[in-house]
C-alpha positions as CSV (number, residue, x, y, z in Angstrom):
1,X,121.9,64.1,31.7
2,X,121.3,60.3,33.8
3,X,122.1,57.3,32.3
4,X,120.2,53.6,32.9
5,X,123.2,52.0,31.5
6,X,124.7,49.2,33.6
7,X,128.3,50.3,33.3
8,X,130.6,52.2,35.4
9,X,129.6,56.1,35.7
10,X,132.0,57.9,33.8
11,X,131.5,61.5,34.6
12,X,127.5,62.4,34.4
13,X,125.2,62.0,37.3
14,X,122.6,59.3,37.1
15,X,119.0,60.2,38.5
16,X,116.9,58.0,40.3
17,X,113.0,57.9,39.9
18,X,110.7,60.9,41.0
19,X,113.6,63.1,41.0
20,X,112.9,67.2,41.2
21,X,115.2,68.9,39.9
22,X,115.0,73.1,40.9
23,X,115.7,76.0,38.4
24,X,119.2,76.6,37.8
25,X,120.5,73.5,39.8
26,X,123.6,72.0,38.7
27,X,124.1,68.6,39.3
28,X,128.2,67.8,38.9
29,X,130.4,64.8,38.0
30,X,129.5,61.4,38.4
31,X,126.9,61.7,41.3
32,X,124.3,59.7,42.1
33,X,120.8,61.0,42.9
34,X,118.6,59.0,44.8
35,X,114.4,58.0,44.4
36,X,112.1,60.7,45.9
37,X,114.7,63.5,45.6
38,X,113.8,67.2,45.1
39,X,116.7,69.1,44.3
40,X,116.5,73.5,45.3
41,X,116.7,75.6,42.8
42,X,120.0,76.8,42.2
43,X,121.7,74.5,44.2
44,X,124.9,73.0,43.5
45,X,125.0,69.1,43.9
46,X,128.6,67.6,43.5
47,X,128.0,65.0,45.9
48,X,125.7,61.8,46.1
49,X,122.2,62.2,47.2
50,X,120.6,59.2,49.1
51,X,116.9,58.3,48.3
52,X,114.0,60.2,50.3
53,X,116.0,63.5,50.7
54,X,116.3,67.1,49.9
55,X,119.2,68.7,48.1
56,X,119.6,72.7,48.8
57,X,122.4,75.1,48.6
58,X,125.7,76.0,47.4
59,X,127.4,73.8,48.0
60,X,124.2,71.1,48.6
61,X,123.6,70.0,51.9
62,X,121.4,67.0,52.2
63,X,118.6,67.2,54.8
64,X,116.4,63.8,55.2
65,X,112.8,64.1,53.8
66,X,111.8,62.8,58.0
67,X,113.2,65.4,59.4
68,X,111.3,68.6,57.9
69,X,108.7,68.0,60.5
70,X,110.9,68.4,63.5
């Protein structure tokens, strides 16, 4: 599923540290996931996901971890 190799990503995502990742989520193609990332449950990730944020939807929109007080 992630990879810690130092090569080139060639077609799996490669998690971060502290990643959640919801029920059902897919995570598709040679993404990056970010530290500190919770992924939503069935949410469909085919893009990179910067550290400190939130993943949710189909397909994922990214919403910044400092923002959910606003």
């Amino acid at each position: 599923m992630g990879s810690k190799h130092a090569t080139k990503n060639v077609g799996f995502p490669i998690l971060g540290e502290n990643v959640l990742v919801g029920a059902g989520a897919k995570l598709l193609g040679p993404i990056k996931i970010g530290n500190n990332v919770i992924i939503g449950a069935n949410a469909v990730v085919i893009n990179d996901v910067p550290d400190n944020c939130i993943a949710v939807g189909v397909p994922a929109k990214i919403i910044p971890k400092n923002n959910l007080g606003d």
